[in-house]
C-alpha positions in Angstrom: -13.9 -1.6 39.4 -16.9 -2.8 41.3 -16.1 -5.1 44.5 -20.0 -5.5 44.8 -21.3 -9.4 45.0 -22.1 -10.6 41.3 -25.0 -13.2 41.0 -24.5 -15.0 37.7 -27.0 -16.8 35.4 -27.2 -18.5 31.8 -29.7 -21.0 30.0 -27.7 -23.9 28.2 -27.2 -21.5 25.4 -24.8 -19.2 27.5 -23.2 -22.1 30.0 -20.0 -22.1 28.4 -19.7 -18.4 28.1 -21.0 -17.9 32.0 -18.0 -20.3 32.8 -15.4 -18.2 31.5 -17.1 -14.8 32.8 -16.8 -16.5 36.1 -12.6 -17.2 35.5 -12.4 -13.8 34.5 -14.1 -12.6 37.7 -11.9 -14.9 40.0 -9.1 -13.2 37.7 -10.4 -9.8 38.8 -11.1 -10.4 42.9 -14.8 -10.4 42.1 -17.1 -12.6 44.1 -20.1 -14.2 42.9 -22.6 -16.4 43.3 -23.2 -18.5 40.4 -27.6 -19.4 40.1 -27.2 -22.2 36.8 -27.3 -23.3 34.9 -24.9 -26.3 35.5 -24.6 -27.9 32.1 -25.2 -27.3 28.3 -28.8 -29.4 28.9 -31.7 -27.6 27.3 -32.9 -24.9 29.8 -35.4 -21.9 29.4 -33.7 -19.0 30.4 -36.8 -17.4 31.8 -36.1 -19.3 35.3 -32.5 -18.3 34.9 -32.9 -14.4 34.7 -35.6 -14.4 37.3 -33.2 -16.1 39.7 -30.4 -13.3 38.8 -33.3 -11.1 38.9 -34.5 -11.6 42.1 -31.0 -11.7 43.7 -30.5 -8.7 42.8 -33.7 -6.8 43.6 -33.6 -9.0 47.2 -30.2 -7.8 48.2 -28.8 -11.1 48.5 -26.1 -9.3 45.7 -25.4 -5.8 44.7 -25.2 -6.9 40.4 -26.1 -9.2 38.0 -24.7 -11.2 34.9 -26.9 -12.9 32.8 -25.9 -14.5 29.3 -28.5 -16.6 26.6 -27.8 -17.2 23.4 -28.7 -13.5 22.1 -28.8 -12.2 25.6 -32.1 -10.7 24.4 -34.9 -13.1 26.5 -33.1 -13.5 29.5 -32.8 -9.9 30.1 -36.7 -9.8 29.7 -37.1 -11.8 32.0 -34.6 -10.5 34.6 -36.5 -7.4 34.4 -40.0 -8.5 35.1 -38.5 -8.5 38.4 -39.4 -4.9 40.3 -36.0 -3.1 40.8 -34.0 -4.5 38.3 -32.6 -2.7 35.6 -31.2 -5.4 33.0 -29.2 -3.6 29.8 -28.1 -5.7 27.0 -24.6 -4.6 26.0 -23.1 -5.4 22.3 -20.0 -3.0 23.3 -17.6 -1.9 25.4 -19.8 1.9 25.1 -23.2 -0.2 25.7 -22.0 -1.7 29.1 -20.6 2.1 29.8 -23.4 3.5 29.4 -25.8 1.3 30.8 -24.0 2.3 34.0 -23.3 5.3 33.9 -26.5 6.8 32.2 -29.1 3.4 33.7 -28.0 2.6 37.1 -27.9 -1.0 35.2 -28.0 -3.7 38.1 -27.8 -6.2 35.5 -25.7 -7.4 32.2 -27.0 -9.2 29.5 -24.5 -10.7 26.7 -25.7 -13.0 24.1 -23.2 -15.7 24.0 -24.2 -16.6 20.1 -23.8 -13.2 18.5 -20.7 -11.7 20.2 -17.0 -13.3 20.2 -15.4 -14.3 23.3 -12.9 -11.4 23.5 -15.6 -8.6 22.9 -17.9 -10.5 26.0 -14.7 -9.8 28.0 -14.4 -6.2 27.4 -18.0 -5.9 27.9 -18.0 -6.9 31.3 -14.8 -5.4 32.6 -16.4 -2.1 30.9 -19.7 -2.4 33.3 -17.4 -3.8 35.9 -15.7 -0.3 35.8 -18.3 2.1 35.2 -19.8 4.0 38.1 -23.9 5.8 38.2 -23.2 9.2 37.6 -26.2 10.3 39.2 -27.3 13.9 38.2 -29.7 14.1 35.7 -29.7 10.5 35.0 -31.1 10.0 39.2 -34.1 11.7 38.1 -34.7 9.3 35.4 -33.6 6.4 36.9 -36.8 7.5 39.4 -39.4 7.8 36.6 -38.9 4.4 35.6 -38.8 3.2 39.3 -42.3 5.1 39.3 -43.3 3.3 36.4 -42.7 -0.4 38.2 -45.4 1.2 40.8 -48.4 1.4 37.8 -48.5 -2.2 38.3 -49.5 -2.5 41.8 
C-alpha cells in the first residue's frame, strides 16, 4: 500500500463520502491533506479538482482523491492540470488498473452512483496497486507529450 501524501477534494455532492475516505485513510496510516470542501453547501467542483489537481502536479503530495456526485466533472477538471493523470474508477479492477496500466496520480469516485462499501474497496485497490512500468512507461510518455501540444 502507498505511504505517499494523499491530497483530498469533493464538491458538496461528495463531502460526506470524502469524510469517510479520510477515516478510512487514518484507519490505514495514510496522511493527507484534505483541500474542501468543508460542508454539504452547494460548491462547483471545478475549483475543487483543480486544487487536488494542482497539488499533485506541484509536488506538494505524491496522489490524489477526488469525489463529486458522478465523479465524472471533477476528474475533468483535475486533469486540465498538466501532469495529472485523474482515472475514474467504478471497481475494484478500474482503480487496479488505473495504476497499474495509467500511472493514475489521481482517483475519482462518484459518491451518487456507487455504495459506500464498493467506494472503499475502490480506494484500498489504487491504494495497493503499484505502475508497472514496461510498456505502459512508453505510453504514459505519449500522453505526457500530448500535454506539450498546448504550449
Amino acid at each position: 500500500m502507498t505511504k505517499a501524501k494523499i491530497a483530498i477534494g469533493s464538491d458538496h455532492a461528495g463531502f460526506e463520502e470524502k469524510e469517510k475516505i479520510k477515516k478510512q485513510l487514518d484507519a490505514l496510516g495514510v496522511a493527507y491533506e484534505d483541500f474542501g470542501t468543508a460542508s454539504l453547501d452547494s460548491v462547483d467542483y471545478p475549483d475543487f479538482g483543480a486544487k487536488v489537481g494542482r497539488a499533485v502536479a506541484g509536488g506538494e503530495v505524491e496522489q490524489g482523491i477526488v469525489v463529486c456526485g458522478s465523479g465524472i466533472g471533477i476528474a475533468i477538471a483535475a486533469n486540465k492540470i498538466r501532469g495529472v493523470r485523474a482515472a475514474q474508477a467504478w471497481n475494484e479492477e478500474t482503480a487496479r488498473l488505473a495504476r497499474e496500466h495509467n500511472d493514475a496520480n489521481v482517483l475519482s469516485t462518484g459518491a451518487r452512483v456507487l455504495p459506500d462499501e464498493e467506494i472503499q474497496k475502490i480506494v484500498r485497490a489504487w491504494l495497493d496497486a503499484k505502475f508497472e512500468g514496461g510498456r505502459h512507461a512508453r505510453r504514459i510518455e505519449k500522453i505526457s507529450e500530448l500535454e506539450k501540444e498546448n504550449d
